[in-house]
C-alpha positions as CSV (number, residue, x, y, z in Angstrom):
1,X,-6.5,-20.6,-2.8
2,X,-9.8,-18.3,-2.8
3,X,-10.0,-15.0,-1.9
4,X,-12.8,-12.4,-1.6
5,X,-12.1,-8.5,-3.3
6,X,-13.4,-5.3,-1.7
7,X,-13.7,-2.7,-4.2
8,X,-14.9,-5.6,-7.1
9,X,-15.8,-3.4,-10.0
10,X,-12.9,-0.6,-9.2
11,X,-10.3,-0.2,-11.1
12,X,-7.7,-2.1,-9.9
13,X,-10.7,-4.5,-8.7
14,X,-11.3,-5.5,-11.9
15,X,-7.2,-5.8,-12.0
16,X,-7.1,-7.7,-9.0
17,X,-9.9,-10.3,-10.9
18,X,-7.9,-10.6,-14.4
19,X,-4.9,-11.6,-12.5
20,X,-7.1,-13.9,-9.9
21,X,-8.4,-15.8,-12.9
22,X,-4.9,-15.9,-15.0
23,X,-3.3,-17.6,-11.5
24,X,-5.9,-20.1,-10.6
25,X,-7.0,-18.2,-7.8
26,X,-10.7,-18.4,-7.5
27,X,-12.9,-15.4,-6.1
28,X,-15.4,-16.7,-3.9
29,X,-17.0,-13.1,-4.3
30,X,-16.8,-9.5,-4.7
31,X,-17.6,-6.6,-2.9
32,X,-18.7,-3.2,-4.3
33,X,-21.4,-0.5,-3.2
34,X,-22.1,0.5,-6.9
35,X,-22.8,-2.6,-7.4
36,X,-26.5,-3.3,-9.2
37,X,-26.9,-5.8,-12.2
38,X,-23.7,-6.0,-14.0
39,X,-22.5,-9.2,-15.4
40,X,-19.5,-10.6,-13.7
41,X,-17.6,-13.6,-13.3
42,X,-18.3,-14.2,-9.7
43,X,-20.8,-13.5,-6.9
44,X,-21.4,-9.9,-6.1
45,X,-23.0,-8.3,-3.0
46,X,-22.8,-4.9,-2.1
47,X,-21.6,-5.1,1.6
48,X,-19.8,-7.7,3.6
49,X,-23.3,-8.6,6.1
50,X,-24.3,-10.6,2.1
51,X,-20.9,-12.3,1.7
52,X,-22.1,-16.2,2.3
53,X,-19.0,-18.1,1.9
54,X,-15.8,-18.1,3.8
55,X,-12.3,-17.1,2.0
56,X,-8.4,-17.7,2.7
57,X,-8.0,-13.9,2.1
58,X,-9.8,-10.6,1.7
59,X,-8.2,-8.1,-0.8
60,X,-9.3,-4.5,-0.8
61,X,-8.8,-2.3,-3.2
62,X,-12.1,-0.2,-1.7
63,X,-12.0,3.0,-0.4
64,X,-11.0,4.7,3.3
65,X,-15.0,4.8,4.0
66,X,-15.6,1.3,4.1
67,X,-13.1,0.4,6.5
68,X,-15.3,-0.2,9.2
69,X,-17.7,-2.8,7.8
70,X,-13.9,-4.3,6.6
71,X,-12.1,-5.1,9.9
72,X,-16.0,-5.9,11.5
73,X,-16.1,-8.6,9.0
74,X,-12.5,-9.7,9.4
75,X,-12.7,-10.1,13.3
76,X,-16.1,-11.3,13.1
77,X,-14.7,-14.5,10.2
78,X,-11.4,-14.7,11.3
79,X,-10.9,-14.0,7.2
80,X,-7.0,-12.1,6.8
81,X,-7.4,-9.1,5.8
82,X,-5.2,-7.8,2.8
83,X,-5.1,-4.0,2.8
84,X,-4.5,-2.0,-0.3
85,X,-6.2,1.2,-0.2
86,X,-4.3,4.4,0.6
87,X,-5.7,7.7,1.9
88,X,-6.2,6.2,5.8
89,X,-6.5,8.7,8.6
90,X,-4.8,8.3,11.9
91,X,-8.3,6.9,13.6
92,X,-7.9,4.0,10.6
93,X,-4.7,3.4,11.1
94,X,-5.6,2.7,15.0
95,X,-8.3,1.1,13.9
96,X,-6.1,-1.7,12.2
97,X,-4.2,-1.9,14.6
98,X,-7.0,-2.9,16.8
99,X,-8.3,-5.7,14.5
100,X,-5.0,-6.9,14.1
101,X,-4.9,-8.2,17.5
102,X,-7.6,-10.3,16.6
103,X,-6.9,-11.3,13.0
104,X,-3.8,-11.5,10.5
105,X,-4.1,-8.0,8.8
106,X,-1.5,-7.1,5.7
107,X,-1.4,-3.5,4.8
108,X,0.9,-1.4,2.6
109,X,0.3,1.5,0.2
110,X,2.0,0.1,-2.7
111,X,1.9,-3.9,-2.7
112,X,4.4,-3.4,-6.1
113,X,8.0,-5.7,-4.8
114,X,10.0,-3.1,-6.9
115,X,8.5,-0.4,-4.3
116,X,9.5,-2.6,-1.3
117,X,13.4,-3.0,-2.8
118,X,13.4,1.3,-3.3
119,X,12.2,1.7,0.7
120,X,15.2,-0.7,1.4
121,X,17.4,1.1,-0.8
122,X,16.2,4.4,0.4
123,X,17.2,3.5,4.0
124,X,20.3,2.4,3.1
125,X,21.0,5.7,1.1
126,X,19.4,8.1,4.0
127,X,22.0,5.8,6.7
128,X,25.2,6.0,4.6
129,X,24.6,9.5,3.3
130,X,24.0,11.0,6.7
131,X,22.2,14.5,7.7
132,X,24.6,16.4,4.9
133,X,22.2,15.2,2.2
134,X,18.9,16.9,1.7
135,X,16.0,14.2,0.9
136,X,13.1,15.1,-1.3
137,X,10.5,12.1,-2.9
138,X,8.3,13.4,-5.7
139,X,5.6,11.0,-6.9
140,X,3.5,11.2,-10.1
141,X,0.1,9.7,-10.9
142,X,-2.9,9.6,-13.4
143,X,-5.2,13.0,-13.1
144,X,-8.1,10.6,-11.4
145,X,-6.0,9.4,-8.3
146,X,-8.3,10.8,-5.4
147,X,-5.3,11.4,-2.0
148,X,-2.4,13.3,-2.4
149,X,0.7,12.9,-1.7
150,X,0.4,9.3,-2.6
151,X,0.2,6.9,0.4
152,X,3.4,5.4,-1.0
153,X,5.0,8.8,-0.9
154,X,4.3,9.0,2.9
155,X,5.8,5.6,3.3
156,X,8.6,6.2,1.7
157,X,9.2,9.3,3.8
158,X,8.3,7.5,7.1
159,X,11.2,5.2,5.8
160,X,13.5,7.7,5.5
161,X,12.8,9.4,8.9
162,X,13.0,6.5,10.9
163,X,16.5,5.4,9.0
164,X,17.5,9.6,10.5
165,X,16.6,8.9,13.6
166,X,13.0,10.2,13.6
167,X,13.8,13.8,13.3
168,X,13.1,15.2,9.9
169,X,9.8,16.7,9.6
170,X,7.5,16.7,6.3
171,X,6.9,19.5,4.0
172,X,4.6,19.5,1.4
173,X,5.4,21.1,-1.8
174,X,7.1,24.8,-1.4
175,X,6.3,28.4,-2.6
176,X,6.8,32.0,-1.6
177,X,10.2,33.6,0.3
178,X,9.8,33.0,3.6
179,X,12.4,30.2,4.9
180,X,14.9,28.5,2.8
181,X,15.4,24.9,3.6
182,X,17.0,22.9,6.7
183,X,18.8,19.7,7.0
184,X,15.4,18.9,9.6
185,X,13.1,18.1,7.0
186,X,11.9,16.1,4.0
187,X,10.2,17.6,0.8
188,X,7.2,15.9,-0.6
189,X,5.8,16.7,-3.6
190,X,2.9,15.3,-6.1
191,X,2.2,15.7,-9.8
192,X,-1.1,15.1,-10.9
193,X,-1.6,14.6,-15.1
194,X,-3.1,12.2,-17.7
195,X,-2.9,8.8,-17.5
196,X,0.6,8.1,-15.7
197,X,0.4,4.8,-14.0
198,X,2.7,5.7,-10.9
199,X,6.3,6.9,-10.5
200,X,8.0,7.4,-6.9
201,X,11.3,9.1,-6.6
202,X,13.3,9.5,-3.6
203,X,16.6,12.2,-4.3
204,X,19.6,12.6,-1.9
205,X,20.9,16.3,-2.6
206,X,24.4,16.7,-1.4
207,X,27.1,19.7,-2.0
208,X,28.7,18.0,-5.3
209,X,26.6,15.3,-5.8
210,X,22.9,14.1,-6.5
211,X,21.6,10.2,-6.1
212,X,18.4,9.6,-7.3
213,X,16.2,6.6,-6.7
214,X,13.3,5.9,-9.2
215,X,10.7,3.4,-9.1
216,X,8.4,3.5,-12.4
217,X,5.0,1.6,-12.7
218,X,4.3,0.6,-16.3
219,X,1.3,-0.7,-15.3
220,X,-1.4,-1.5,-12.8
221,X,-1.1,-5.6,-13.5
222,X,1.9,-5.6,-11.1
223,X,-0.3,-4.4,-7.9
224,X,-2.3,-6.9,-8.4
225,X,0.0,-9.3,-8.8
226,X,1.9,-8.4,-5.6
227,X,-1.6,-8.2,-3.9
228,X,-2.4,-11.8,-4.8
229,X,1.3,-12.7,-3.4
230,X,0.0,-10.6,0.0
231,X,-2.9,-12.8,-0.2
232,X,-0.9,-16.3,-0.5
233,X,1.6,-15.0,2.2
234,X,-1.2,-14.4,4.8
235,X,-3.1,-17.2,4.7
236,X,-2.2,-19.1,7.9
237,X,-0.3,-16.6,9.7
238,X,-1.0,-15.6,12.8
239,X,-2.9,-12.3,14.4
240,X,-0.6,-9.1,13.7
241,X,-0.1,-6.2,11.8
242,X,2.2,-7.1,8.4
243,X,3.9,-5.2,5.6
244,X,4.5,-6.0,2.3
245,X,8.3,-5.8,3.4
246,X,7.7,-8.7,5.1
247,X,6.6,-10.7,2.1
248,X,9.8,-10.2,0.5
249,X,11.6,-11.2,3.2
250,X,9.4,-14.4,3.5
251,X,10.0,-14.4,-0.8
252,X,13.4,-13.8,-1.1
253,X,15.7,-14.9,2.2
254,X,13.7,-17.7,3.4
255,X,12.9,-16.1,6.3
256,X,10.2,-15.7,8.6
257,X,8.0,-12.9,8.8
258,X,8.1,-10.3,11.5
259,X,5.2,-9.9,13.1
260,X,4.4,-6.3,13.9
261,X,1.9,-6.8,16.4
């Protein structure tokens, strides 16, 4: 397969590429506003109105900003869209939705598999443990990550509201006297510090007992490799709005995707 990368000479752009090239995937071009005369392994433009070849996926690994030119060139190419980058307000997120109607779309904060299996495990924990266990998810990341809480933080809280029922309400980080906590809400918290690749924890506090679920990123190589398995899964499917869960379904049972158009 080919794909094209948003966010070429980022990060984990340049992630994205080293993994591209050790699976035989070949990168028809990237995509980059800083992009100027550096020496690179593929074509470079700096916006997607330059791109002059067709792909089986886009990847992005950009930023929130350029999400516009994104889903115009997606709709516009019928190109699936693989969506990696976190920080997305609620206009985005409509956004996507919108395109999705009209091309395959694939977003997901964290395209790691382990991260997938602890939102599985989480809902399973937040369903059997029940409202007497108080939930709190604590992520951790490198002192250069830009949004926090960490898109995968929200997701993982999102998963454990809908497994409640949709009640429990967010709150972010705690000080001062003024309340002390209720069953009807979720703590988030994020720790910010040297180079720490990504760690996710989801805790279920109950009166004689603590379960903890920890998910550890030793390294960036592993989101790029899930993002290139996003990419593979995508190709061909129809218009609608999918998760990364829905990869490992595909990955592991055999069995179709759900479409969450």
């Amino acid at each position: 397969m080919n794909i094209i990368i948003g966010g070429a000479l980022g990060r984990m752009g340049r992630e994205l590429a080293k993994a591209a090239a050790e699976a035989g995937v070949e990168i028809v071009c990237g995509v980059d506003v800083a992009y100027s005369d550096q020496a690179c392994d593929f074509p470079m433009v700096t916006d997607y109105a330059r791109i002059d070849r067709v792909a089986d996926a886009l990847v992005d690994f950009s930023h929130p900003s350029g999400l516009p030119h994104l889903l115009a060139y997606g709709v516009r190419t019928g190109t699936p869209l693989v969506l990696c980058t976190t920080g997305y307000d609620d206009a985005d997120l409509d956004a996507i939705r919108k395109a999705a109607e009209r091309v395959p779309i694939l977003r997901s904060a964290n395209m790691s598999l382990g991260i997938s299996v602890l939102q599985e495990l989480s809902a399973l924990a937040a369903r059997a443990l029940g409202e007497g266990y108080d939930v709190e998810i604590v992520e951790k990341h490198h002192r250069q990550k830009l949004d926090s809480p960490s898109g995968t933080a929200l997701m993982l809280y999102e998963t454990v509201r809908a497994a409640r029922g949709g009640e429990p309400e967010a709150v972010f980080g705690r000080h001062g006297r003024s309340a002390k906590r209720t069953q009807a809400e979720i703590g988030i918290h994020a720790v910010r510090g040297g180079t720490v690749t990504g760690e996710h924890e989801v805790g279920f506090y109950g009166r004689s007992e603590e379960i903890i679920l920890t998910h550890r990123a030793e390294s960036r190589a592993l989101l790029a490799e899930g993002a290139l398995r996003a990419a593979r899964f995508l190709a061909g499917k129809p218009c609608g709005l999918y998760a990364m869960g829905d990869v490992v379904r595909e990955m592991l049972r055999g069995e179709p995707a759900a479409n969450e158009r």
